[in-house]
N, C-alpha and C positions, 0 to 999 in steps of 0.2 A: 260736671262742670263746677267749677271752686266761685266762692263769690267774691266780691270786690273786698269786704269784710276782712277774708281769708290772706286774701294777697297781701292787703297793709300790713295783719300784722304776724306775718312772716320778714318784714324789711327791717334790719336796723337791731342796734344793741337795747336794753333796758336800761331804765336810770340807774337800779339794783348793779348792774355790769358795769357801767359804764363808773362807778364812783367805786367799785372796788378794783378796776384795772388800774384808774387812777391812782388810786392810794397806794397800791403795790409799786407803781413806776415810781410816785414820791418816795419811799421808804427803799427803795433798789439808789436811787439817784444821792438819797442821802449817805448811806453807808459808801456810794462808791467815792461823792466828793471829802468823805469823812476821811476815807482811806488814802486819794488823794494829797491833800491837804497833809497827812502823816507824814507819807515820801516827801513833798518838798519840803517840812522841816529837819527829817532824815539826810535830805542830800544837802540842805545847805549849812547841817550840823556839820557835817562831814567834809565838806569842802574849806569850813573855815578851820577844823582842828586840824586838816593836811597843812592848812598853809603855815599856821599859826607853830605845828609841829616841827615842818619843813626849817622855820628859823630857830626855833631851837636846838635841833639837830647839827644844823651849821655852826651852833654857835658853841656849842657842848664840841663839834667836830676840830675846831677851832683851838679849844682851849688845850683838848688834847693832846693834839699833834702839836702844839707849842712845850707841852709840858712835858712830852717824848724828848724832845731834842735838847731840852733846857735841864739845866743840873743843880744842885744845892737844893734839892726842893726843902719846905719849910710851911709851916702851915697854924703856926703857934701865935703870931702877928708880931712877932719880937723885931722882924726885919733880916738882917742876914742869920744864919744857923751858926754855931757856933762850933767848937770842935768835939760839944758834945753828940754834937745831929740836931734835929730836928723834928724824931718823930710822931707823930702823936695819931694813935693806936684807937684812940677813943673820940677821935673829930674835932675838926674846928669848923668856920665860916670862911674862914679866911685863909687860902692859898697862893705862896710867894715861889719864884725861884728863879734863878738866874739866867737867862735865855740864850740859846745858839749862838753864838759869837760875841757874850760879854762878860765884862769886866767882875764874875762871881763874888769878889769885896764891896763892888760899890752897890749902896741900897738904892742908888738913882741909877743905877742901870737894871734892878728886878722885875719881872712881870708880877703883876698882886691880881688877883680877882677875886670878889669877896659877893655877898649881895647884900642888897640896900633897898629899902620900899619896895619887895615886891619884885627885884632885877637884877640881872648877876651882869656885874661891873668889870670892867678889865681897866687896870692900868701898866703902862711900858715904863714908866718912871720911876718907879719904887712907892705910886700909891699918891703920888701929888694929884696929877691930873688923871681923870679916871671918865671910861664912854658907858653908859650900857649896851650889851652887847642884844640882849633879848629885846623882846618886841614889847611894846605895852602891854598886847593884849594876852599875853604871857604872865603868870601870877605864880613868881616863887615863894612857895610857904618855905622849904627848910633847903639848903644848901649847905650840905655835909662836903669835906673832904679829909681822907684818911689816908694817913703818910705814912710808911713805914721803909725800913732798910736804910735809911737816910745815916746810922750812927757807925764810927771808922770800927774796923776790925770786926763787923756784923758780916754775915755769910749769903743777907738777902740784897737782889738789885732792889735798888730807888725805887717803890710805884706810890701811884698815888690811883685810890679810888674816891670818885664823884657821885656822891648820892642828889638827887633832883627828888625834890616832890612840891608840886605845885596842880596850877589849874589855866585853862586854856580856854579864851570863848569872848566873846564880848558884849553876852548876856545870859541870864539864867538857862534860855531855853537852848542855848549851845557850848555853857561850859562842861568842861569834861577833866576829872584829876587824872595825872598822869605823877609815872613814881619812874625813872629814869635813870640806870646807871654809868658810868663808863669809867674804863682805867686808862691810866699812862703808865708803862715800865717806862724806865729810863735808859737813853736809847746807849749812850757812856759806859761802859763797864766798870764800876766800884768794888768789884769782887775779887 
């Protein structure tokens, strides 16, 4: 027969057990909210560079497909190109050229898009009134464009290539650089 003794203390954890289960469950609890905590700044990195990229893409998308269909390109800032061409091999900021159904003499009828604080600007006037086309939270550091095939008796079509480097975010802990390129040939046969 067991005595009364015996039975108690068979019943129940030790304080010894009971304060190292504890401590394993704090230290399990904390890596798992640590980990936690990483994904939701993970996804909502990530959600703001989609959106944030989404309008740059459009806006890059944009300029392109304008600059396909548009002729005289020019990218020197001089305004219209002259009979010598236009083109400039080694980059500028600043790209102009005559748009799908206008008057290629007049400078108030060119598309210009250039960037300015941070933002790549488009204007339809030849550069008077001008929008930004990018988002604030969009940060252009260099906005390259290189024009080439632009000069008469030259053997290449019109293009123009877009260099983007800039950053996207609208705080330290979600910005992200991004380096972006894209071309236009000229959709007009010059050859």
């Amino acid at each position: 027969m067991t005595s009364s003794r015996d039975i108690r203390s068979e019943k129940g954890f030790s304080l010894v057990e009971m304060m190292v289960s504890v401590s394993l469950f704090a230290i399990i609890m904390l890596v798992a909210v640590g980990a936690l905590l990483a994904l939701v700044d993970a996804n909502r990195k990530a959600r703001t560079l989609e959106s944030v990229m989404n309008n740059l893409n459009i806006s890059l998308d944009s300029m392109v497909r304008a600059a396909r269909m548009g002729t005289h390109y020019n990218c020197n800032g001089s305004g219209i190109p002259g009979a010598v061409g236009a083109d400039c091999a080694n980059g500028d900021d600043l790209f102009s050229f005559a748009p799908y159904g206008s008057d290629s003499t007049q400078q108030n009828e060119r598309a210009v898009y250039f960037i300015q604080g941070g933002r790549i600007y488009r204007s339809l006037n030849g550069g008077t009134n001008s929008i930004p086309i990018t988002a604030p939270e969009i940060s252009i550091e260099e906005l390259t464009f290189y024009v080439i095939g632009t000069q008469p008796g030259d053997i290449t079509q019109p293009k123009v290539v877009v260099v983007v480097k800039g950053s996207a975010g609208n705080d330290e802990k979600t910005r992200t650089t991004f380096y972006i390129q894209a071309t236009a040939v000229q959709r007009a046969l010059d050859i």
